[in-house]
N, C-alpha and C positions, 0 to 999 in steps of 0.2 A: 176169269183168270186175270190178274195181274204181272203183265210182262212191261216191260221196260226197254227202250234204245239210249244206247249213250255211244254215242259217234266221239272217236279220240282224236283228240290233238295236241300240237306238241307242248309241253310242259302242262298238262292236264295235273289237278290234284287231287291225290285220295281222296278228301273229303266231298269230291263230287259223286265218286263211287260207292261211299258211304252213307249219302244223304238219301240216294236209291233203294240203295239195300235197307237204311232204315227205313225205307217207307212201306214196307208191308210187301215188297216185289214177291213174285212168285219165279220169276226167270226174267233173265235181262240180255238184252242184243248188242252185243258190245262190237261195235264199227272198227275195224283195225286195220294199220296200213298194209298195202300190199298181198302179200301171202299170210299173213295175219300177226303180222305183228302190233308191239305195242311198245306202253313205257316198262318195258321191263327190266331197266337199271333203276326204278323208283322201288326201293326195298317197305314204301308205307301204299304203293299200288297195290304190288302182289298179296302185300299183307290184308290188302280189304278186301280181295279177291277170295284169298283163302279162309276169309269170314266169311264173302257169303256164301261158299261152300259149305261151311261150317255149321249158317241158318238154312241150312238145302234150297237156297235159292241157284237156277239152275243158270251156267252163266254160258252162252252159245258164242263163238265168234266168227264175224262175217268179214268177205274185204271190203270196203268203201272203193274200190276201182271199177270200173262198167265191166271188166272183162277176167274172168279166172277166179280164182275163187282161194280158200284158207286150206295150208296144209301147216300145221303147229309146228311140223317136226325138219323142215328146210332150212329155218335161222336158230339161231342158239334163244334169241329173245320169243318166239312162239313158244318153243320149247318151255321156258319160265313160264310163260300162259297158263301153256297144257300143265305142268307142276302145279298150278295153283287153282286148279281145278275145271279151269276153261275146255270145252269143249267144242269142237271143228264144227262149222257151219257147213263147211266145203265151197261148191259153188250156188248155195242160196243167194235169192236175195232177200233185200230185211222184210218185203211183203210177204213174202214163201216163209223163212224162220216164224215171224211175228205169228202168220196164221197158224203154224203148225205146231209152236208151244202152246197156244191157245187152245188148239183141238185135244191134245194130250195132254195139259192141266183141268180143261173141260170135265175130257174124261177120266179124270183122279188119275190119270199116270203120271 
């Protein structure tokens, strides 16, 4: 399997999200602040997002804090996430998601 991490930060640019997705990903670990947010006033983020939805690449997001975990739907900017195809990590962390896209791409799910 081919999974990918990309930890955010501020003023982050599509083309960083782009250059993943074109590499063949199969699922990517997207690090987001807090309760899982992101840049989601970047109208060419969500748009690379919603590509690699588009290549069924499968996008999970986690929080980069030691403690709590992603809910999409508490800030209006998760919520853009979750619109753009991102999917709630909860309280994984990126070693738990990482191994367990891998087991489920593994096994063709």
């Amino acid at each position: 399997a081919n999974v990918g991490v990309l930890p955010l930060v501020p003023g982050i640019a599509a083309g960083q999200l782009d250059a993943l997705v074109d590499s063949g990903l199969q699922a990517l670990v997207l690090e987001c602040f807090g309760s899982g947010t992101g840049p989601s006033d970047n109208p060419a983020f969500l748009a690379s997002l919603k590509r690699a939805q588009d290549l069924d690449v499968v996008v999970v997001a986690i929080t980069q804090c030691h403690e709590g975990g992603v809910e999409l739907d508490v800030y209006e900017a998760g919520s853009r996430l979750r619109g753009a195809g991102v999917l709630s990590g909860g309280g994984m962390t990126r070693e738990a998601v990482f191994g367990k896209l891998h087991a489920l791409l593994g096994a063709g799910l």
